[in-house]
C-alpha positions as CSV (number, residue, x, y, z in Angstrom):
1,X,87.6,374.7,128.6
2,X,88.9,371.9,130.5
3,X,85.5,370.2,130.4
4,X,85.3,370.5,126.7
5,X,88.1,369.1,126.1
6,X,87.0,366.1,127.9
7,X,83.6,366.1,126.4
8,X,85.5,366.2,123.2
9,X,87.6,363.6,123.7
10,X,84.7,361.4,125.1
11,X,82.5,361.9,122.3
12,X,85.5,360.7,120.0
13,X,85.9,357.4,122.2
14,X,82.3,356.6,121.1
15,X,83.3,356.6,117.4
16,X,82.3,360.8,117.1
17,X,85.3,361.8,114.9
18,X,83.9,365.2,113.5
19,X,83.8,366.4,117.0
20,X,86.4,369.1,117.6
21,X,87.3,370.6,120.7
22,X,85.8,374.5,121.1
23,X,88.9,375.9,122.9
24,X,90.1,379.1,122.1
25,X,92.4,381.9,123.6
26,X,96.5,381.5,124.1
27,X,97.0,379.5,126.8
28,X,97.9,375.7,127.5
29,X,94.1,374.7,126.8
30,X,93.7,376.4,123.9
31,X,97.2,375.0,122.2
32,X,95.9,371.6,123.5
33,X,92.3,371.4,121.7
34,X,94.4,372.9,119.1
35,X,96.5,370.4,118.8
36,X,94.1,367.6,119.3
37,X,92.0,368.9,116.6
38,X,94.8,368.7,113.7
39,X,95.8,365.0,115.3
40,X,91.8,364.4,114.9
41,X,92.1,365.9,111.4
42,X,95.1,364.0,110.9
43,X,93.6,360.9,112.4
44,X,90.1,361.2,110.3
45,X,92.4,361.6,106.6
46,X,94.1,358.3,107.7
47,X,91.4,356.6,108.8
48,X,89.7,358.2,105.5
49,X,92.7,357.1,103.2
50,X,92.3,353.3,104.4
51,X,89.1,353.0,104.4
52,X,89.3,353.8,100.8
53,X,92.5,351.7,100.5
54,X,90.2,348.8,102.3
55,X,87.7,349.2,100.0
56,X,90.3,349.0,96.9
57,X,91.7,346.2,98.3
58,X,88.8,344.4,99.2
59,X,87.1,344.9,96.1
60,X,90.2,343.6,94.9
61,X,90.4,340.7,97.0
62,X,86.8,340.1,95.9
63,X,87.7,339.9,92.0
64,X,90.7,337.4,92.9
65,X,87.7,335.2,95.0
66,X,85.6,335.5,91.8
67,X,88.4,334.5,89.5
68,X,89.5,331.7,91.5
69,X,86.2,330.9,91.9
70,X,86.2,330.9,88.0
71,X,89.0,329.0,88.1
72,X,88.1,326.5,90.8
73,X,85.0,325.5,89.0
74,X,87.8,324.7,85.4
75,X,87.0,328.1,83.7
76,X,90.8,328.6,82.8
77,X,89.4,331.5,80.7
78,X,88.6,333.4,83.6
79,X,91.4,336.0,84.5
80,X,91.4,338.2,87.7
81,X,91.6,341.9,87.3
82,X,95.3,343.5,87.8
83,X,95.1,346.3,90.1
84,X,98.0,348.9,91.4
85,X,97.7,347.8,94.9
86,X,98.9,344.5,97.3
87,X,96.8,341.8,95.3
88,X,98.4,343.3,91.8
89,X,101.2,341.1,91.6
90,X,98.9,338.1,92.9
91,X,96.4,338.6,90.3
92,X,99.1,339.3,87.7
93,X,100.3,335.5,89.3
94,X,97.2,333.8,89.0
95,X,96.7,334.7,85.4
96,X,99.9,334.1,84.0
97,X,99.4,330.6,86.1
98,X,95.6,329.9,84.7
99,X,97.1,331.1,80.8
100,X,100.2,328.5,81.5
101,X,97.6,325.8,82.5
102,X,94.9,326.3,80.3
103,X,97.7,326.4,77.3
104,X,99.3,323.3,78.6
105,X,95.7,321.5,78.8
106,X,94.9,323.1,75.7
107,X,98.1,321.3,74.6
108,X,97.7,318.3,76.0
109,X,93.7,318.5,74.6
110,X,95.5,318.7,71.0
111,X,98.0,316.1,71.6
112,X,95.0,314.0,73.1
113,X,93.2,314.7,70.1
114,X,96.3,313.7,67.8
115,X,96.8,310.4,69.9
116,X,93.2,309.4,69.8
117,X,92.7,309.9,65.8
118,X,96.0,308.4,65.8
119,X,95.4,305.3,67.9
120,X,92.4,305.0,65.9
121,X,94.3,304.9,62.4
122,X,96.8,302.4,65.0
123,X,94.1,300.4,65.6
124,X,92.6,300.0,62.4
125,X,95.4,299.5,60.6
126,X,96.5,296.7,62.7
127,X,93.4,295.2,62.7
128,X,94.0,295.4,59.3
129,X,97.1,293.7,59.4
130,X,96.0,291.5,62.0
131,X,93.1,290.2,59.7
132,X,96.1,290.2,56.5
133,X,98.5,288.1,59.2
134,X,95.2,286.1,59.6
135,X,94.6,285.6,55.8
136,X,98.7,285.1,55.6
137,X,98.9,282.6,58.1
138,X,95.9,280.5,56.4
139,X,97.5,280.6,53.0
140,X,101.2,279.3,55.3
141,X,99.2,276.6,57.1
142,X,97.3,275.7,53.4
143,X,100.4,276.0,51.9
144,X,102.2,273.6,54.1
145,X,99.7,271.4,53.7
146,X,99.6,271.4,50.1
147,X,103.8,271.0,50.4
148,X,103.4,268.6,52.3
149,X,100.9,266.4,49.7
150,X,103.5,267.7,47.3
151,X,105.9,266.1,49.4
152,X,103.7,262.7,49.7
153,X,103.4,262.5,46.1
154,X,107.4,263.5,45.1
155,X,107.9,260.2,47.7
156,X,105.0,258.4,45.9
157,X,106.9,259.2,42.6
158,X,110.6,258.9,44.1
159,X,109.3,255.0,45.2
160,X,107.1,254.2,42.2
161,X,110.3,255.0,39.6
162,X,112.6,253.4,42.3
163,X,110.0,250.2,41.7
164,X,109.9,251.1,37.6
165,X,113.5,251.2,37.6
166,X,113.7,248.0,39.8
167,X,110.7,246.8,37.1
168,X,113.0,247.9,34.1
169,X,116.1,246.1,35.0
170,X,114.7,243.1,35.7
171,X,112.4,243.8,32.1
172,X,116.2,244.6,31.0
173,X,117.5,240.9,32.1
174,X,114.8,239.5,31.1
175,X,114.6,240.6,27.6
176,X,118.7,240.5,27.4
177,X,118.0,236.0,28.5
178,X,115.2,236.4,25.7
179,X,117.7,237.7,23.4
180,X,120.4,235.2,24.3
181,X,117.5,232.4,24.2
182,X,116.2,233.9,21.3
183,X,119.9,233.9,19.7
184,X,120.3,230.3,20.7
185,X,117.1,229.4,19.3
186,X,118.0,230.9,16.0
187,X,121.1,228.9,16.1
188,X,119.5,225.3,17.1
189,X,116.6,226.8,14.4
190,X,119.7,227.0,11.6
191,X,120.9,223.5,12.9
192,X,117.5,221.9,12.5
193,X,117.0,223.9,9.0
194,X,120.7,222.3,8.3
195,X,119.9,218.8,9.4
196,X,116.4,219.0,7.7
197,X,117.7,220.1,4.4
198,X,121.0,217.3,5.0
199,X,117.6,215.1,6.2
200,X,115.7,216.3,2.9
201,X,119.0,214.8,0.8
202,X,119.0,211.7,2.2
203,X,115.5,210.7,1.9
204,X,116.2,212.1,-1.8
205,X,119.0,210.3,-2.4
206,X,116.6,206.9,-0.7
207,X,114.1,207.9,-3.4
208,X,117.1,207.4,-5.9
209,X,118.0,204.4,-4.5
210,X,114.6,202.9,-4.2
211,X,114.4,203.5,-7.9
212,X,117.8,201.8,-8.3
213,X,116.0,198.8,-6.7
214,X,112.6,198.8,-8.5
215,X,114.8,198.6,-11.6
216,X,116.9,195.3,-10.1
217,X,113.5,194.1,-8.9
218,X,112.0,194.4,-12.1
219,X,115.3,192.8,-13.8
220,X,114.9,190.4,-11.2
221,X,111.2,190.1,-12.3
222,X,112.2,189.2,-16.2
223,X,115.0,187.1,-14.7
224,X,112.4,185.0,-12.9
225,X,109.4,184.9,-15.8
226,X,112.5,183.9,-18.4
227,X,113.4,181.0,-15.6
228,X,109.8,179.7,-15.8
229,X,109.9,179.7,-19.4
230,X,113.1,177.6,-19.2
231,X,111.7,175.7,-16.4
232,X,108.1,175.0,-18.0
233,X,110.5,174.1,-21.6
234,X,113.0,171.6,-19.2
235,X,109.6,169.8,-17.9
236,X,108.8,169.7,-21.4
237,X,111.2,168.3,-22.5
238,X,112.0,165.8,-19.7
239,X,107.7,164.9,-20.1
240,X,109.1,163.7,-23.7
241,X,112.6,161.7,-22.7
242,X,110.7,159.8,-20.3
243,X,112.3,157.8,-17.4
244,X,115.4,159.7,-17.9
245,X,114.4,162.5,-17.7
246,X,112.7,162.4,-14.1
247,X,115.3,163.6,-12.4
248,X,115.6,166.5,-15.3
249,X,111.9,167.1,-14.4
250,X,112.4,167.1,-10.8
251,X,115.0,170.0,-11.4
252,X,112.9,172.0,-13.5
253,X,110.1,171.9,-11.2
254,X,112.0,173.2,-8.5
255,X,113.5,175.4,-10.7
256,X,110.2,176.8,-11.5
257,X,108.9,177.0,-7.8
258,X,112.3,179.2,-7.1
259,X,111.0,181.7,-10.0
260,X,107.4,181.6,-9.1
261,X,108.7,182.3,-5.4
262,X,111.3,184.8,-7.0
263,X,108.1,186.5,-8.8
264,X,106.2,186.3,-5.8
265,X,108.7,187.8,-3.7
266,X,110.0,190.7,-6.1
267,X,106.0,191.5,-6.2
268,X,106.5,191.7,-2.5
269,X,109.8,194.0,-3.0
270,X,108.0,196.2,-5.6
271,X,104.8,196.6,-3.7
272,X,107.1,197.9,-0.8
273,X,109.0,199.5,-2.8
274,X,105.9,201.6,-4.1
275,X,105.5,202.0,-0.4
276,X,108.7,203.5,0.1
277,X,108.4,205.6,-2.3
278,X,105.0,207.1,-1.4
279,X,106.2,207.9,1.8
280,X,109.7,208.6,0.6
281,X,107.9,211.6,-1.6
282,X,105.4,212.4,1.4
283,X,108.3,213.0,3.6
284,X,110.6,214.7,0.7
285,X,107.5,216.8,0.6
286,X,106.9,217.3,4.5
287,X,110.3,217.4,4.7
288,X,110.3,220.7,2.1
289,X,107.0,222.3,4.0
290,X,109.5,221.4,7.5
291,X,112.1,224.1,5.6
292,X,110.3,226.0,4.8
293,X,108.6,226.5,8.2
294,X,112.1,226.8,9.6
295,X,112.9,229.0,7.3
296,X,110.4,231.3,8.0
297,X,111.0,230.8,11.7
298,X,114.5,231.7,11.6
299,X,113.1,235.0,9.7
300,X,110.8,235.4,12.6
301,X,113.3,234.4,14.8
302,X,115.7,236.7,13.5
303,X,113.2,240.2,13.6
304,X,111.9,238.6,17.1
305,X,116.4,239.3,17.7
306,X,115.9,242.4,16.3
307,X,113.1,243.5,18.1
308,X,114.5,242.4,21.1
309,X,117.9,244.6,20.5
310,X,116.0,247.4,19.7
311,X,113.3,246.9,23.0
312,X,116.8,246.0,24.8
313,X,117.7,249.5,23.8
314,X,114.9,250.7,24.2
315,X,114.8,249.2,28.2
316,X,118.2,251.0,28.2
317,X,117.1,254.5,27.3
318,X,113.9,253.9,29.9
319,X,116.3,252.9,32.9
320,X,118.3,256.2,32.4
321,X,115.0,258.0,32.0
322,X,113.2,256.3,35.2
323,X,116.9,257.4,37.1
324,X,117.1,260.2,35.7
325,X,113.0,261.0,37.1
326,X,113.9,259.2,40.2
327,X,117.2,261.4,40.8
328,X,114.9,264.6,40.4
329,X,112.1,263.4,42.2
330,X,114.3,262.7,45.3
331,X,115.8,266.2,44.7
332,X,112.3,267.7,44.6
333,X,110.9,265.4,46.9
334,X,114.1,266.9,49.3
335,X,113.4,271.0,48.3
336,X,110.0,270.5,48.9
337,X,111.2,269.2,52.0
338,X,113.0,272.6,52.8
339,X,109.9,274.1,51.6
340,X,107.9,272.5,54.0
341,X,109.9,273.3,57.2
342,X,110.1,276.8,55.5
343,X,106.4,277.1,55.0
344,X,106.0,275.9,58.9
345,X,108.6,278.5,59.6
346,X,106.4,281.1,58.3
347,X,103.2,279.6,59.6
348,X,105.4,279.9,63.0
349,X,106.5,283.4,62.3
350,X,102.5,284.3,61.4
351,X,101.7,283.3,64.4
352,X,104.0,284.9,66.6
353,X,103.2,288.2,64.4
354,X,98.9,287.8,64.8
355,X,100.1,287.3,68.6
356,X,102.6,290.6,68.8
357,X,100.0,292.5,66.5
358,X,97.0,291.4,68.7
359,X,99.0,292.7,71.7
360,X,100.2,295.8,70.0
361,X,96.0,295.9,68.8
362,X,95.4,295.6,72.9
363,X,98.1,298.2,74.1
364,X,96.0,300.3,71.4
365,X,92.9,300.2,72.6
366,X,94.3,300.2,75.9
367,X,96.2,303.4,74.8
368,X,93.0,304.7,73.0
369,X,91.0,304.3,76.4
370,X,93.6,305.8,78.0
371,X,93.9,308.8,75.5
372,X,90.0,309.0,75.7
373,X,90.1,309.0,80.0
374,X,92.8,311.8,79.3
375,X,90.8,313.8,76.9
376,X,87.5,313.3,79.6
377,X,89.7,314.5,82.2
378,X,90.9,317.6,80.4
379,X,87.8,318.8,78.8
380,X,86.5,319.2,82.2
381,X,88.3,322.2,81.9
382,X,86.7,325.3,80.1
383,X,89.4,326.8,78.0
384,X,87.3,329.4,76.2
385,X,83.9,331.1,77.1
């Protein structure tokens, strides 16, 4: 008995676990193999219950190696199989970890989406503004410009009616001395036409005085021819009385040489006379054309007045006009002044809004790139089979 028990026991050492020990009867042996065969029983169940516990747990182990292994290669689908034993709670872990992730990348996949489309919509948009800043900032800069030719030409205007209105008072005191000279030569022309018609009576009144003495002259004349008779009779007479009457004859033919020289000289008188009168009735009748020359020159004279009142007026009305222009060109000339530095303002602003708008267009695309690196990174990731 002894030795089978030890042949027993040996045979178990080398891995033998159905052998049992062959012992029977009542004795010490006998309760020995007896007992050594229900711890050998006892000892196979165990060994029997973890080896199948092992092989739970390993295939266990071995679904959580393939779904990390899932997981490791960025299937966040995969999911590891929840048993009742040890790796249970890890696998229940590890799934409720890969659904966490995959729903958070599946999150951030949507919002990646969202922030792409939407920094494409950004991006357009202010490239559309951008090019509208672009177009706006032309139509400033063209617009100052044409402000500023506006400007130019307000000035041009301000100094060409400052020079018109300069022009027009000096046309104003010039036409108000050619009124006064105008006045003053209708004056001197009424004292001329005055002296020339007092003129006109005088020569008249020589006329009637030169008549006066053709009349004497021809009494005169008679005078003379009746003293030749009487002389021509006395040396008649004294021919006939002889010596004594020489010195009668002597008389009379002296008396006769005074008439002849009296006829001779009242010819004279009468031929200037005729003369005068000639030229008395030439000038009478230059003397009448003279008035009425100056008559009609004082009618010029006075419209040429009239006239000038009325273009005095007239020069009046034009110098408030011209101020009145050059008052409103200086005002315009000064709000289109305004206008300008306004416009250049805006020009200005334009240009700090293309420069803001073509940073915010970089930080875009710089977002867009970014959102695009972010989507590349998470669709590594295989959220669905």
């Amino acid at each position: 008995p002894a030795r089978s028990l030890a042949q027993t026991v040996e045979d178990i050492s080398h891995g033998e676990y159905t052998k049992r020990a062959k012992v029977y009867g009542n004795d010490e042996l006998a309760g020995l193999a007896v007992a050594l065969n229900q711890l050998l029983d006892e000892r196979i169940s165990v060994l029997a219950t973890a080896d199948k516990e092992h092989k739970i747990l390993n295939k266990s182990v071995m679904g959580l190696l393939h779904a990390v292994s899932e997981l490791s290669d960025r299937k966040l689908f995969a999911r590891a199989t929840v048993t009742e034993d040890a790796t249970g709670p890890l696998a229940d872990a590890i799934n409720q970890f890969a659904e966490d992730t995959g729903d958070v990348l599946k999150q951030v996949q949507d919002i990646s989406d969202v922030v792409a489309t939407s920094s494409e919509e950004v991006n357009q948009h202010a490239e559309s503004v951008n090019e509208i800043a672009v177009l706006e900032q032309m139509e400033a800069k063209q617009t100052a410009e044409e402000l500023n030719s506006v400007v130019q030409n307000l000035e041009q205007i301000a100094e060409a009616t400052l020079y018109m209105n300069q022009v027009a008072d000096a046309t104003t005191s010039s036409t108000e001395a050619a009124s006064k000279s105008v006045s003053h030569s209708l004056e001197s022309i009424q004292d001329i036409r005055e002296h020339t018609q007092e003129t006109g009576k005088r020569i008249k009144r020589l006329g009637e005085r030169s008549q006066e003495i053709t009349h004497i002259v021809e009494i005169i004349n008679s005078i003379s021819e009746r003293t030749t008779i009487l002389a021509l009779n006395a040396s008649m007479q004294a021919a006939a009385a002889g010596e004594a009457g020489k010195g009668f004859s002597v008389v009379a033919e002296e008396i006769q040489r005074l008439a002849e020289n009296s006829r001779e000289s009242t010819s004279q008188i009468s031929a200037l006379i005729r003369n005068i009168q000639i030229e008395t009735n030439e000038a009478i009748r230059t003397m009448d054309q003279t008035i009425e020359q100056v008559i009609s020159g004082s009618k010029l004279a006075e419209t040429a007045e009239k006239q000038m009142q009325e273009a005095q007026k007239t020069t009046f009305s034009l110098i408030s006009k011209v101020d009145q222009i050059f008052q409103a060109s200086q005002q315009q000339a000064e709000r289109g002044r305004v206008l300008q530095k306004r416009a250049k303002q805006i020009v200005k602003a334009t240009l700090e809004t293309g420069k803001r708008l073509r940073a915010q267009s970089e930080l875009t695309v710089s977002m867009k790139d970014y959102t695009q690196q972010l989507l590349k990174s998470v669709k590594i990731f295989h959220l669905a089979p």
